[in-house]
C-alpha angles and dihedrals in degrees: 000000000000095000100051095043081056086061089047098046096049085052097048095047093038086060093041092059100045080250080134091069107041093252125138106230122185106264114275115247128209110191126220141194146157142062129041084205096060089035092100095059097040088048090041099052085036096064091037087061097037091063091038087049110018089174086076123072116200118193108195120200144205120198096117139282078265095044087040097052094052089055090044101044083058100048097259103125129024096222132036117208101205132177093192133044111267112260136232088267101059103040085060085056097049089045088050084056098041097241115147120193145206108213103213116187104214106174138353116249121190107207108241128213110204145171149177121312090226085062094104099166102048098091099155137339127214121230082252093058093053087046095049084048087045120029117115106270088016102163091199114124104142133066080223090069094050093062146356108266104016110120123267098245121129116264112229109216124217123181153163112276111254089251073068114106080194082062093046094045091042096051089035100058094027093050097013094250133084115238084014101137151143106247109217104084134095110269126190139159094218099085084200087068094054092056094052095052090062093040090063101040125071086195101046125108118178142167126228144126126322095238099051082056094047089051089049101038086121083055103036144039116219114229112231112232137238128200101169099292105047155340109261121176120216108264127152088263106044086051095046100058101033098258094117105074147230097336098066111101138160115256118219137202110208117210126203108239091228099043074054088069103055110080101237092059083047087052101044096043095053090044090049093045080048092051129032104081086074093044110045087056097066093052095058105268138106125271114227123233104288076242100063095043083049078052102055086044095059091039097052078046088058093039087226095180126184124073117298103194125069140128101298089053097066118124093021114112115243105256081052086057102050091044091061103083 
């Protein structure tokens, strides 16, 4: 498959960019913007298809899945890299601009707490305990008011901007309301600052991406998780089967419905859907079933629009849920 779709591909961008003709046309450019989640993947597939087809160039952002849907909704990229799904909100600015979208789940990502590797005593923590550290009002500044024994020194907080969708999944599944928080902690949409923070913090705890844990292991140690019948810490395997709760999620790229129609977006979003179980991987997040990436494929071919996930979807695995329409 990967060979033929090279062949493909080389046709589609050389006719994208006059190359058929012996002209020299100015590169074509497919514009990206989002999530500094999904960031690794986006840059990694970018660069992939940029050696493959030097004639394209592809300009990926980070200002946010928040920041990265406002410039989207309006026509201003051609690609949204989001860690959460888009909201009412901007799905009615995107209908005001007449900007249809296709919602493509590219990786699985399991939201990691972590802290200092000085930090001795934190073994695990409950989803009762983050609450009781986040929630909005949460009078909780000291380790010694998490739990009985642990020392009386002040917690520094570190988190995702709130242009984050990691910062709209994590307060979402951890109080029950997206963008619901306590206010006195660093934010920051560079995940990186974030690791350093903690790194350089013996007091710090924090919440971002896998793979910004899996690049830092050596600076940060990563908090197992308890919902109610044991601490499990993120791995590839405990995301990937659900085990790790309730901070694993899918990652999506959005693509503009009418970016989808110019060759080079064609080209760069099938090489991306070929291509990124191998290469997710290698940038510290979780593959998705080969089903559910042959899925998204059929489903950018039949430009379905429109998001796929909801409610009612909960429990179905993903290539279920983009069959289903």
């Amino acid at each position: 498959m990967r060979t033929l779709s090279t062949v493909l591909l080389a046709g589609i961008v050389v006719a994208a960019c006059g190359g058929g003709d012996g002209g020299s046309a100015e590169p074509a450019i497919v514009t990206i913007d989002g999530s500094s989640t999904v960031f690794p993947i986006t840059e990694a597939v970018a660069e992939e298809f940029q050696r493959a087809h030097p004639d394209v160039r592809v300009t990926v952002g980070i200002s946010g899945t928040g920041g990265g849907f406002k410039k989207f909704t309006v026509g201003e990229t051609d690609i949204n890299d989001a860690s959460r799904l888009i909201k009412g909100s901007e799905v009615e600015l995107a209908e005001q601009n007449g900007i249809g979208y296709i919602e493509l789940p590219v990786a699985f990502d399991g939201l990691s707490v972590v802290v200092n590797p000085e930090n001795t005593f934190v073994d695990h923590l409950t989803v009762e305990e983050l609450q009781k550290i986040w929630e909005p009002g949460s009078s909780v500044e000291r380790w010694s008011q998490v739990r009985a024994g642990w020392p009386d020194e002040e917690i520094a907080l570190y988190a995702p901007g709130t242009d984050s969708g990691t910062f709209d999944y994590f307060t979402e599944a951890i109080n029950g309301e997206s963008g619901a928080v306590r206010q006195d902690f660093t934010a920051s949409e560079d995940d990186n600052v974030l690791v350093q923070g903690v790194a350089g913090d013996p007091n710090a705890l924090a919440f971002f991406g896998f793979a910004y844990y899996i690049e830092n292991t050596d600076k940060l140690k990563v908090v197992p998780i308890d919902p109610g019948d044991g601490a499990v810490a993120p791995s590839e395997v405990s995301i990937n089967d659900g085990t790790y709760r309730p901070l694993s999620r899918p990652i999506f790229i959005y693509v503009s419905t009418q970016a989808a129609e110019r060759p080079e977006v064609q080209a760069f979003i099938t090489f991306y859907l070929e291509n990124a179980a191998d290469l997710v991987g290698e940038v510290g997040y979780v593959a998705l079933p080969g089903a559910a990436y042959e899925a998204a494929v059929t489903r950018f071919e039949n430009r379905v629009t429109g998001s796929a996930f909801s409610a009612d979807t909960k429990g179905k695995s993903i290539a279920e849920i983009l069959r289903m329409e």
